[in-house]
C-alpha positions in Angstrom: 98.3 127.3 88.4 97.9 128.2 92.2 96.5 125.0 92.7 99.2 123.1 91.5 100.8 122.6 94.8 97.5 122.2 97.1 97.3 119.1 94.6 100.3 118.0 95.1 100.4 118.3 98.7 97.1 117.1 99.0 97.3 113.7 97.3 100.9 113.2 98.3 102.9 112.6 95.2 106.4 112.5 96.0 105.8 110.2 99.6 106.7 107.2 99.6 103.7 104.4 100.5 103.4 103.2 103.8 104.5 99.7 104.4 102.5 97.1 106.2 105.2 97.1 108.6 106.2 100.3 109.5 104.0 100.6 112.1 104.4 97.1 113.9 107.4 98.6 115.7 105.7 101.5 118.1 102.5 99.3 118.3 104.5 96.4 119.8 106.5 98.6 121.8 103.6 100.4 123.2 101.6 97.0 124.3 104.7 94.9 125.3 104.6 92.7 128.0 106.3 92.9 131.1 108.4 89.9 131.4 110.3 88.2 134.5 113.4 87.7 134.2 113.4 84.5 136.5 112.7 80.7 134.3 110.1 78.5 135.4 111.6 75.3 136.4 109.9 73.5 134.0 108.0 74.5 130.5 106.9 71.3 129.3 103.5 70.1 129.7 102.5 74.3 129.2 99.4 74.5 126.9 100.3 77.8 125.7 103.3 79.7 124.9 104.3 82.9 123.1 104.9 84.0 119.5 106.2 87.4 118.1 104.5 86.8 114.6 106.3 90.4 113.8 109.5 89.3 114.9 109.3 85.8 112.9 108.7 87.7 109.8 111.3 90.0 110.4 114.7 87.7 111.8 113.7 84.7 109.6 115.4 84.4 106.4 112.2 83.6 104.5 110.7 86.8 106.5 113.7 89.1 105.1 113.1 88.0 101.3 109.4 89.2 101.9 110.1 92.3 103.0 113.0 93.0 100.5 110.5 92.3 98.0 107.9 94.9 99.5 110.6 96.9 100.1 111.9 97.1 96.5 108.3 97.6 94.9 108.1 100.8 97.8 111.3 101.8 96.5 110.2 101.7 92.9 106.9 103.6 93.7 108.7 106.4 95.3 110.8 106.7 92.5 107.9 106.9 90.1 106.4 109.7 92.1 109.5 111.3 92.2 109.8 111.1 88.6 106.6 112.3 88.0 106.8 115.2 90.7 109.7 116.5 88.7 107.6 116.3 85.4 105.3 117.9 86.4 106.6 121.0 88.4 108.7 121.1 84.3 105.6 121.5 82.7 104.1 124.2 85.4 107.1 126.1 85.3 107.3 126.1 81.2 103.6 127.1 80.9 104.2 130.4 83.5 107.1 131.2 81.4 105.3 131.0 78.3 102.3 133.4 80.0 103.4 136.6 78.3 103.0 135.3 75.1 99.4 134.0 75.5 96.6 135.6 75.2 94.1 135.3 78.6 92.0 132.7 77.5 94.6 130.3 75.9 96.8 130.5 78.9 93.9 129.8 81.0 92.2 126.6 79.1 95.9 125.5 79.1 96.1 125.8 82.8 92.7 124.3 83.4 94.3 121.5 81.1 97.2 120.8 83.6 95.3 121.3 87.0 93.3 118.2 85.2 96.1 116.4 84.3 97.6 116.5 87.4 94.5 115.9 89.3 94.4 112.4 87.2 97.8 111.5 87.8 97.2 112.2 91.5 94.0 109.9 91.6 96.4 107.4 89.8 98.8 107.5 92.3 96.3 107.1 95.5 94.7 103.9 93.9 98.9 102.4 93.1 99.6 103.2 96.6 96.4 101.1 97.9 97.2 98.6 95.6 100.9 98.2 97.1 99.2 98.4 99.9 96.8 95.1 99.5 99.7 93.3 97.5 102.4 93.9 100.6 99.5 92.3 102.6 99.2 89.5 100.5 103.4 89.2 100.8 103.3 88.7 104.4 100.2 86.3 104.4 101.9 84.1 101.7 105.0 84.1 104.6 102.8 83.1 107.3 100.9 80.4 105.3 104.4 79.1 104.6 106.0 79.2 108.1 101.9 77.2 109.3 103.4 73.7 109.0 106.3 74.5 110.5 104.8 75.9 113.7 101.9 73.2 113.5 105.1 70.9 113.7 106.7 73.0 116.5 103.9 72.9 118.7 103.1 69.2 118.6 107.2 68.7 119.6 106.5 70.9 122.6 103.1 69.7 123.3 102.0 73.2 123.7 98.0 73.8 122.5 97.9 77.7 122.0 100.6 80.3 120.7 99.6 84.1 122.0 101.0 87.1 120.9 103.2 89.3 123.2 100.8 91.7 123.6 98.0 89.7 125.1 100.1 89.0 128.0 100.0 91.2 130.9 102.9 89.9 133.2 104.8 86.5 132.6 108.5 85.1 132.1 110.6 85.6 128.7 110.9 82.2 129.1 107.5 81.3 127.6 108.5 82.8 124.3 109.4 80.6 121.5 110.0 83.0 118.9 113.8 82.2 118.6 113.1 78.8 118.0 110.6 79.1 115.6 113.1 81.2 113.9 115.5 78.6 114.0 112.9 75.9 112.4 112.2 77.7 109.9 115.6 78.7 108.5 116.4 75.2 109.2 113.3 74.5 107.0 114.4 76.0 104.2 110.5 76.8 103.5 109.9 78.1 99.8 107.0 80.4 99.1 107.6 80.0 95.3 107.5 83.1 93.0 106.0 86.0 94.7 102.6 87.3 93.5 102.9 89.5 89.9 102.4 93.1 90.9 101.1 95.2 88.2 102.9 97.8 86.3 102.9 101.3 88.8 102.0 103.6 86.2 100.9 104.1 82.7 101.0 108.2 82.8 104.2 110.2 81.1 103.0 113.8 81.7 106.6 114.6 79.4 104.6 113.2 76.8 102.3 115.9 77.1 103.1 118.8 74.0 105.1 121.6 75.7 103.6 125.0 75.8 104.3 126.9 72.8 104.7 131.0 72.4 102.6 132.3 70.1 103.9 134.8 67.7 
């Protein structure tokens, strides 16, 4: 019964998944370029310019239905872990309570039973979590794959042959990026992705399911 808590630390039941995007913020900050503040004279006729991809995704309307949609099947995942958390820590504290009343080995094969148990459910939960995971990344590709024509479109207006990303620029002018008006296309746009991508059912398991420990006589 010890164990019960190394498990649940260890596979992290009750966190919520990471989200593809959680991390763009620091990583962006941490490699952004250093801009000047004074504006070239003239930006046409500039084969490249500069794109915040991150950005796009994030101040675009298309961008925010994305990520409302990741962020409600996070949401829902959390909750589920929660859920089952709670179940479980029931059942753990029900089968100490019923100790007394058990003789050594029944207590103990129904202890091994729920160390299993939870050890499942916890291998459950890592493989959901990767498959948010893969599905979130799918979410933002379907965005980009969307917003392609638009900035295909964009680029040929502007005559410009290359969009870099902010962090492959070591000095240069804020002027060079286009980010706002991409923005502004798409919205414009009015780009449809369609329905999103089906995302399985989270989980299957109901440890409350599971017969309560019983006193014996």
């Amino acid at each position: 019964m010890a164990r019960l808590a190394a498990i649940l630390l260890a596979g992290a039941l009750i966190s919520a998944p990471v989200s593809l995007f959680a991390q763009t913020d620091s990583a962006t900050s941490e490699a952004a370029p250093q801009l000047l503040t004074a504006t070239p004279r003239n930006l046409s006729g500039l084969p490249y310019r500069i794109l915040d991809q991150d950005r796009l995704l994030r101040g675009s309307q298309l961008g925010q239905q994305i990520l409302a949609g990741i962020r409600a099947a996070e949401a829902r995942l959390e909750a589920e872990n929660q859920t089952l958390f709670d179940q479980l820590a029931a059942e753990e504290r029900a089968l100490t309570e019923a100790r007394a009343s058990l003789s050594t080995e029944e207590f103990r094969a129904r202890a091994d039973a729920f160390d299993a148990r939870v050890e499942e459910i916890r291998t459950e939960r890592a493989q959901i979590s990767q498959q948010l995971a893969r599905w979130s990344e799918g979410e933002a590709q379907r965005f980009y794959d969307a917003a392609l024509p638009i900035l295909v479109d964009m680029m040929n207006d502007e005559g410009v042959l290359a969009l870099l990303r902010p962090e492959t620029v070591i000095l240069g002018s804020d002027a060079l990026d286009l980010t706002s008006e991409a923005i502004a296309r798409l919205d414009a746009a009015g780009v449809d992705t369609g329905e999103p991508a089906p995302f399985p059912p989270l989980t299957e398991t109901a440890p409350d399911q599971a017969p309560a420990p019983q006193s014996t006589p």
